[in-house]
C-alpha positions in Angstrom: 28.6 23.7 54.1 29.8 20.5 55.3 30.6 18.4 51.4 32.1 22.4 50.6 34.7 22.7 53.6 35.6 18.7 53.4 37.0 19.1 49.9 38.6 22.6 50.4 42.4 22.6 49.9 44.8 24.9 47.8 43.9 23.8 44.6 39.6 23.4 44.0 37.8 24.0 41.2 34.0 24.8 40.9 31.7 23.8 38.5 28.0 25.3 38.6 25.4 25.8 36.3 25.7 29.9 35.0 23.8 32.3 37.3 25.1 35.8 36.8 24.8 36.5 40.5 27.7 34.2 41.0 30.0 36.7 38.6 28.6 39.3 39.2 31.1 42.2 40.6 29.6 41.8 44.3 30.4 37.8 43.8 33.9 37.1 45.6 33.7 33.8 42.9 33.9 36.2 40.0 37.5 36.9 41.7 38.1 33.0 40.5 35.8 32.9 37.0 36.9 31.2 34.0 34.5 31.2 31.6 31.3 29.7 30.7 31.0 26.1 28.7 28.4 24.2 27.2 28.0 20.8 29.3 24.9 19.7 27.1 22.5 21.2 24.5 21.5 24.2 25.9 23.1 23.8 29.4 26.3 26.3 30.4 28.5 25.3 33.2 31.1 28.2 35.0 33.9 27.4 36.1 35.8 28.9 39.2 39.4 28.0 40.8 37.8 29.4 44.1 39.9 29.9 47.4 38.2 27.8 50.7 37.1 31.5 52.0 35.0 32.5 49.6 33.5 28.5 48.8 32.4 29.1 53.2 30.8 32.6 52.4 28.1 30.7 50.2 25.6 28.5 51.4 24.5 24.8 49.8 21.0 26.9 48.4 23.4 29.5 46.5 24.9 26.8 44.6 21.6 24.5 44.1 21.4 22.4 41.7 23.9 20.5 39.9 27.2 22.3 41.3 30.5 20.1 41.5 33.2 20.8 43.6 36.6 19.0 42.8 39.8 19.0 44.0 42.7 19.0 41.6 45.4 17.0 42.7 47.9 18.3 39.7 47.3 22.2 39.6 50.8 23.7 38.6 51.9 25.7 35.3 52.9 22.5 33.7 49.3 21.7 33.2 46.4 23.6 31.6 42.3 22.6 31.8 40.5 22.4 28.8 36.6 21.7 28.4 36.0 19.1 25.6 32.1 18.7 24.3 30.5 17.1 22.3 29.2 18.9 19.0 25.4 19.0 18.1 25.7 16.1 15.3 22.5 14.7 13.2 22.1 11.0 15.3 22.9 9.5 12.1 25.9 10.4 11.5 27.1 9.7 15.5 25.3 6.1 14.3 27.5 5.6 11.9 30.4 6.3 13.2 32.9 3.9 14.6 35.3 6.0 16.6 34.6 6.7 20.1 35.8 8.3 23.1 37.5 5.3 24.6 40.2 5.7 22.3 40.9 9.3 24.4 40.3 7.6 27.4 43.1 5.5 26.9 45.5 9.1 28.5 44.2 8.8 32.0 44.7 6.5 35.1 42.2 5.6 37.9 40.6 9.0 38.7 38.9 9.8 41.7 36.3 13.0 41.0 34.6 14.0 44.7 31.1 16.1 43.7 29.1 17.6 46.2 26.3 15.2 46.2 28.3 12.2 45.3 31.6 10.1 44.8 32.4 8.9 41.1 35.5 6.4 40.4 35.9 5.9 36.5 38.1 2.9 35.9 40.2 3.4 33.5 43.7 2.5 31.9 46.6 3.7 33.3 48.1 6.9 31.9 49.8 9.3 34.3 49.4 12.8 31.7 45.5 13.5 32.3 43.6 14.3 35.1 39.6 14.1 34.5 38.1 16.7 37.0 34.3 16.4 35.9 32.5 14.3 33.4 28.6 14.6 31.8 27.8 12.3 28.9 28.3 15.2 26.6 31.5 17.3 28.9 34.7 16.7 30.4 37.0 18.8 32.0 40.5 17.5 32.0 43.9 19.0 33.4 46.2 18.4 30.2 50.2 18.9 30.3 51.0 22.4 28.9 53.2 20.3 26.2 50.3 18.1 24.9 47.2 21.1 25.1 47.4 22.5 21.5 47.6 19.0 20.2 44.7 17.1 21.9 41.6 17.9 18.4 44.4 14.9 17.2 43.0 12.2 19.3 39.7 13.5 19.9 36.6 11.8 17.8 35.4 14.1 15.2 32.5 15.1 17.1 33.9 16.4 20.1 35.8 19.7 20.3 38.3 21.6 22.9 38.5 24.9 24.7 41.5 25.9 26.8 40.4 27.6 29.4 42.4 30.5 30.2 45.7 30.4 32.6 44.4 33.5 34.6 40.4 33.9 36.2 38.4 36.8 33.5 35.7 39.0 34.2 32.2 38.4 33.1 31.0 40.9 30.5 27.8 40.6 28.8 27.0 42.6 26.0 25.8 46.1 27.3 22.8 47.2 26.0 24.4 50.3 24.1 26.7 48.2 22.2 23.6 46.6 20.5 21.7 50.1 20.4 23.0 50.8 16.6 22.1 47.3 15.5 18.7 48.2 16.7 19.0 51.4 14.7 19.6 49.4 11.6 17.0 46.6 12.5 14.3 49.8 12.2 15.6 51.2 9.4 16.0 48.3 7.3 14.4 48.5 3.5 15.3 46.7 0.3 18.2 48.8 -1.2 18.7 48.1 -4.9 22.2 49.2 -4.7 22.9 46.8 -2.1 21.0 44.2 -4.1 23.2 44.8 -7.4 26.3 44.5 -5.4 25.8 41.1 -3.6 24.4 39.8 -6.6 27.9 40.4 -8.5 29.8 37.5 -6.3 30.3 35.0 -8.7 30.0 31.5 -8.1 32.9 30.7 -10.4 35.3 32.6 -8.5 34.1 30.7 -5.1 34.8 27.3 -7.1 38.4 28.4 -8.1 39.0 30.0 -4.6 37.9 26.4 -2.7 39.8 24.7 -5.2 43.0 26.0 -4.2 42.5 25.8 -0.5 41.8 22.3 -0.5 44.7 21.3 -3.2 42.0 20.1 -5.7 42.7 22.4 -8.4 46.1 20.2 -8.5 48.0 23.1 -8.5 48.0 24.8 -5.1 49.9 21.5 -3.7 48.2 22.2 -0.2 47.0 19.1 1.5 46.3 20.0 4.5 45.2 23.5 6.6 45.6 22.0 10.0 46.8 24.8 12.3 50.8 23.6 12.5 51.4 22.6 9.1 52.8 23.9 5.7 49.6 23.9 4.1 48.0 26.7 6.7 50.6 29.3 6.1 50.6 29.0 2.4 47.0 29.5 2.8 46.9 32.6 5.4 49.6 33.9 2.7 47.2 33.1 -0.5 44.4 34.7 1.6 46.2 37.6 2.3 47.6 38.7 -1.1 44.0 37.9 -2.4 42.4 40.3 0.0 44.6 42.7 -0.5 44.1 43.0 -4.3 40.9 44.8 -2.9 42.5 48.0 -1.2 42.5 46.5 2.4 45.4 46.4 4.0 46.4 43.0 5.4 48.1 41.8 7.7 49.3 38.3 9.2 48.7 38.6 13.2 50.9 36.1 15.0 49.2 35.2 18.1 51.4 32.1 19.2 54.5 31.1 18.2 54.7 27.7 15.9 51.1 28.1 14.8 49.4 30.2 11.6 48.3 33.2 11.9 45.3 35.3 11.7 45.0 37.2 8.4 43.0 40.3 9.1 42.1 43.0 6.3 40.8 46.3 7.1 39.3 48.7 5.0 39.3 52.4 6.8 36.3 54.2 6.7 35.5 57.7 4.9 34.4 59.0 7.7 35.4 59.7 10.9 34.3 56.1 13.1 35.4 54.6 15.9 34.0 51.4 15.7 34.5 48.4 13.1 32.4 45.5 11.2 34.0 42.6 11.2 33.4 39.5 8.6 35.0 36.1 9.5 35.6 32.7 8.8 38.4 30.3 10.4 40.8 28.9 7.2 42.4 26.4 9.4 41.1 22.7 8.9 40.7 19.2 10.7 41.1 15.9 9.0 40.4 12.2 10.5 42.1 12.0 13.8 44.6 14.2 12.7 45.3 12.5 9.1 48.2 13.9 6.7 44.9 15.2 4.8 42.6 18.3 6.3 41.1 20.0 3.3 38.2 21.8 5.0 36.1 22.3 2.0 33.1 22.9 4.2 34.7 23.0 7.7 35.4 25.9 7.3 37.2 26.5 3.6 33.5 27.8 2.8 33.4 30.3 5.1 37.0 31.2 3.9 36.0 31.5 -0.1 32.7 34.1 1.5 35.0 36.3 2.9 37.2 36.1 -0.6 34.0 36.8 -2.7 33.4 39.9 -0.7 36.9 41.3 -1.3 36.9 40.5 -4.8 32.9 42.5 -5.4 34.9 45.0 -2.8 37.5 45.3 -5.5 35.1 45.5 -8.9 32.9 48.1 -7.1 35.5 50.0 -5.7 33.3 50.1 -2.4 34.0 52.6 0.4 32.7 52.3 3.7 31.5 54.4 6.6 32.6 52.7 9.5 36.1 50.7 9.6 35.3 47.1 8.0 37.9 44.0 8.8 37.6 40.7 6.8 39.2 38.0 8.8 40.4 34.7 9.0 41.0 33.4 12.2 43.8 30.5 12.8 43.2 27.8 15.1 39.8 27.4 15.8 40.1 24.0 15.6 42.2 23.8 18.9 39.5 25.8 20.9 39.0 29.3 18.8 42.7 30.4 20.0 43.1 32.6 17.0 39.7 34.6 17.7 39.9 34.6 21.6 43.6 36.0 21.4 42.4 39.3 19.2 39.2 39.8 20.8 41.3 40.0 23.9 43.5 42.4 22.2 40.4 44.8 21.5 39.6 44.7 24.6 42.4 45.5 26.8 42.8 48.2 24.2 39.5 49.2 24.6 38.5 48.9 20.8 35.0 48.7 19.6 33.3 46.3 17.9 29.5 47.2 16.4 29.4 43.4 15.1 30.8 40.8 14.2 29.5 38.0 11.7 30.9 34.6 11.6 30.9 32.3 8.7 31.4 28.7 9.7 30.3 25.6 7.4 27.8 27.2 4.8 28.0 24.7 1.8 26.9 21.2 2.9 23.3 20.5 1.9 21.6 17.0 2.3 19.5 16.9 -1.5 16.5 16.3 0.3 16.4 19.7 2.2 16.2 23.3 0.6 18.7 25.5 0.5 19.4 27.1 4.1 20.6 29.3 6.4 21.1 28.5 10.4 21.5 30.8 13.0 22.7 30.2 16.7 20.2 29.2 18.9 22.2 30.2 22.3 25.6 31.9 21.9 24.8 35.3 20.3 23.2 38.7 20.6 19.5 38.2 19.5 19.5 41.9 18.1 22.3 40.4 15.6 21.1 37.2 14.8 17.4 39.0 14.0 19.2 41.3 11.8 21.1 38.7 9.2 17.6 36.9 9.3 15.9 40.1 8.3 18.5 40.4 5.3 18.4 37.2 4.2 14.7 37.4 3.6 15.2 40.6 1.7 18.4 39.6 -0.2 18.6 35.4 -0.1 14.9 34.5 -0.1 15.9 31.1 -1.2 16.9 30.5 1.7 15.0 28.8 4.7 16.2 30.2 7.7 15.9 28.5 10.8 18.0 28.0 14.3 20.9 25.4 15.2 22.3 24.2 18.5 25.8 23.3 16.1 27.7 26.5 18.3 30.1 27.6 18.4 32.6 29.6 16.3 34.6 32.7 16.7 32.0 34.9 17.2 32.0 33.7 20.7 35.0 34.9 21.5 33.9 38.3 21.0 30.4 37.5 22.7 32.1 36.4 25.8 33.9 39.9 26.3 31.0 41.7 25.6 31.0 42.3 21.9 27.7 42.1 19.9 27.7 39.3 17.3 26.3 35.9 15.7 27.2 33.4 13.6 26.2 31.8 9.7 25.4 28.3 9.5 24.3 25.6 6.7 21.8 24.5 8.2 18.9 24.7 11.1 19.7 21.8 13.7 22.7 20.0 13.7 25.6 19.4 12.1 24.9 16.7 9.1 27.5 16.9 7.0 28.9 13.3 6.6 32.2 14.5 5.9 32.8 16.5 9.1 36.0 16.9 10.4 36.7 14.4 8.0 39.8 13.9 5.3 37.2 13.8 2.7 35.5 17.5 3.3 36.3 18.4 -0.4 33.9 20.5 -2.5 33.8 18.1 -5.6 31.2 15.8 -3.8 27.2 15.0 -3.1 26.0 17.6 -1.0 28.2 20.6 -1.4 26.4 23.2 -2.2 27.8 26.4 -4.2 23.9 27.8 -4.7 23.4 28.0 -0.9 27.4 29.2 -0.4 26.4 32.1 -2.7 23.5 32.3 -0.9 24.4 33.0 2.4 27.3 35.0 1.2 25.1 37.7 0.1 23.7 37.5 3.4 26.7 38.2 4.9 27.4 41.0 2.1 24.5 42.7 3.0 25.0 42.5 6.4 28.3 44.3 6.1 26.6 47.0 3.8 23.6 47.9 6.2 25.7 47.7 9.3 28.5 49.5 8.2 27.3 52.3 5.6 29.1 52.4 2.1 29.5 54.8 -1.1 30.0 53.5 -4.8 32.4 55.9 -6.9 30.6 58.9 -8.2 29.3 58.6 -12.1 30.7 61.6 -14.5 
């Protein structure tokens, strides 16, 4: 335990590849846990702010492997740690692009990062604010000032993206096996049902184009130019969203979870029935531009995901559907600063110990390369396998234009809910990664090459039909 015991002071922080052992209830280090992060591919990293007695109850062979133990020199409530990766991008496009990380670099000093098997200095320019605590060539962990933390997707390179990690250790909760018991009651069950076939056939593709239109300002009349998470823009759109939603019979609200940013708009639709579970549908509505340019439309990132969960309200509406188990539409706000929108309610549930049978993300669904067919990608890693073989089932009943497949692009808000235990997945353009040239770009508008309003439509019904099989519904009686 010798490298363990050397580095031990008040302040250490742990970083080991998962095992569940070391959060499991018996682990004193699940006392110290703060969450799980992707530190390449298909590689998750925990990380602990352990105290030196429990680091000496472990020996090197529990923590084989790649574990890092660091101590942080500027651990106070002034700062915060944040995980920053980078996204699973087509090579192409990381080709093509001139922006780098040196440009973020540019906020620490000369950093000193002790590991267990070896010393790393990284020379860099002076900058007293950051802290670099560990360092892969597709992670960093950094200790950020609480002032600067909600700001740093602003001088990050569109292909990276931030977590905060949270100011207090969480438990570990994976998803219990009778939380995804009535997913596998559905999964058995499942037939074609032309009811639920004639009602995700009635979103209409002109609707979508008028809905997209408005979030990003190209209909000219909206005015919104951007949806970043603190501007103008976002809450006229959360607003928009909401009286849109509501035209359907839900009953909206716009959930501030943090002051100075938008909101989440989440719809609910009460079921006919006794239930005391929900469905939830999702997008985020929020938007990133080019290093934080004046412009953030979001077209695809993720205005699409946005204008699914419209289309579903508006067939809601026509068909006067009624469901059996409570059903939520929502649109998170500020995923693009680390999913704080979808990790603040998901908390909410469950401290309040609210149920969730599933959740579905929709994040990016409309950017198609013209050489490639119409698609549908589901996560690869972060998500319950139950789900995720449940919207492929559908879409082969309901979307057969689709080519499904799997992508490592993850992840949205569904993992906020996954990482308390909730059962869910996510809806993606494409299988592999992200390749759509106008990423977190100013330029993500929907009149362009590549944006796709077949395979938006497409996936929506997916979605639809999702919601219909999972949740139960009734169409008004005929006299």
């Amino acid at each position: 335990m010798g490298p363990l015991a050397s580095a031990a002071s008040a302040a250490l922080l742990l970083i080991a590849p998962f095992d569940q052992a070391l959060v499991s209830p018996s682990s004193c280090l699940s006392h110290s846990f703060y969450g799980n992060y992707r530190s390449s591919l298909n590689t998750y990293q925990s990380v602990f702010l352990p105290d030196t007695a429990c680091l000496n109850s472990f020996t090197d062979s529990n923590l084989a492997g790649e574990a890092h133990l660091t101590q942080i020199t500027r651990h106070e409530s002034a700062q915060r740690l944040v995980w920053i990766e980078k996204e699973a991008v087509e090579a192409s496009l990381i080709n093509a692009e001139k922006g780098s990380m040196d440009g973020f670099f540019k906020h620490f000093g000369t950093v000193d990062v002790p590991g267990i098997e070896r010393q790393k200095t990284l020379s860099l320019p002076s900058h007293p604010s950051y802290e670099l605590l560990y360092q892969t060539p597709d992670a960093l962990l950094v200790s950020v000032p609480q002032e600067e933390v909600y700001g740093i997707d602003l001088i990050l390179p569109r292909f990276w993206k931030s977590t905060i990690l949270p100011p207090s250790p969480v438990n570990y909760i994976p998803v219990p096996p009778e939380a995804v018991e009535p997913i596998r009651k559905v999964l058995s069950k499942l037939r074609f049902n032309p009811d639920v076939a004639a009602i995700v056939n009635n979103i209409s593709i002109a609707q979508m184009k008028s809905d997209i239109r408005y979030l990003t300002g190209e209909d000219g009349k909206s005015g919104i130019v951007s949806r970043h998470s603190f501007t103008p823009g976002a809450i006229q759109a959360a607003e928009w969203i909401k009286a849109q939603v509501e035209k359907s019979g839900a009953e909206c609200e716009l959930w501030t979870f943090m002051y100075g940013i938008t909101p989440n708009v989440i719809c609910r639709y009460k079921s006919t029935v006794p239930s005391d579970t929900r469905v939830i549908i999702s997008g985020h509505y929020d938007s990133r531009g080019s290093f934080g340019s004046t412009r953030a439309p979001g077209g695809d990132d993720d205005g699409s995901g946005t204008t699914s969960i419209l289309a579903i309200s508006r067939v809601i509406a026509r068909k006067r559907l009624r469901f059996h188990t409570n059903v939520e539409l929502i649109a998170f706000g500020g995923e693009e600063q680390g999913r704080l929108g979808s990790i603040a309610y998901a908390r909410k549930l469950r401290e309040t110990g609210e149920k969730v049978a599933l959740i579905v993300q929709a994040d990016m669904l409309a950017y198609r390369s013209p050489e490639e067919p119409l698609q549908l990608g589901l996560p690869e890693t972060i998500g319950t396998p139950e789900a995720t073989q449940l919207v492929a089932n559908i879409s082969e009943i309901y979307s057969p234009e689709l080519t499904i497949g799997y992508s490592a692009a993850c992840c949205s808000d569904h993992q906020s809910f996954h990482d308390l235990g909730y059962p869910g997945t996510q809806v993606f353009e494409r299988a592999g990664p992200i390749a759509d040239p106008f990423y977190h770009n100013s330029g993500d508008l929907s009149d362009r090459d590549g944006y796709s309003f077949e395979q938006l439509y497409a996936i929506s019904k997916v979605q639809f039909a999702t919601l219909l099989h999972t949740a139960g519904f009734e169409l008004p009686r005929k006299h």
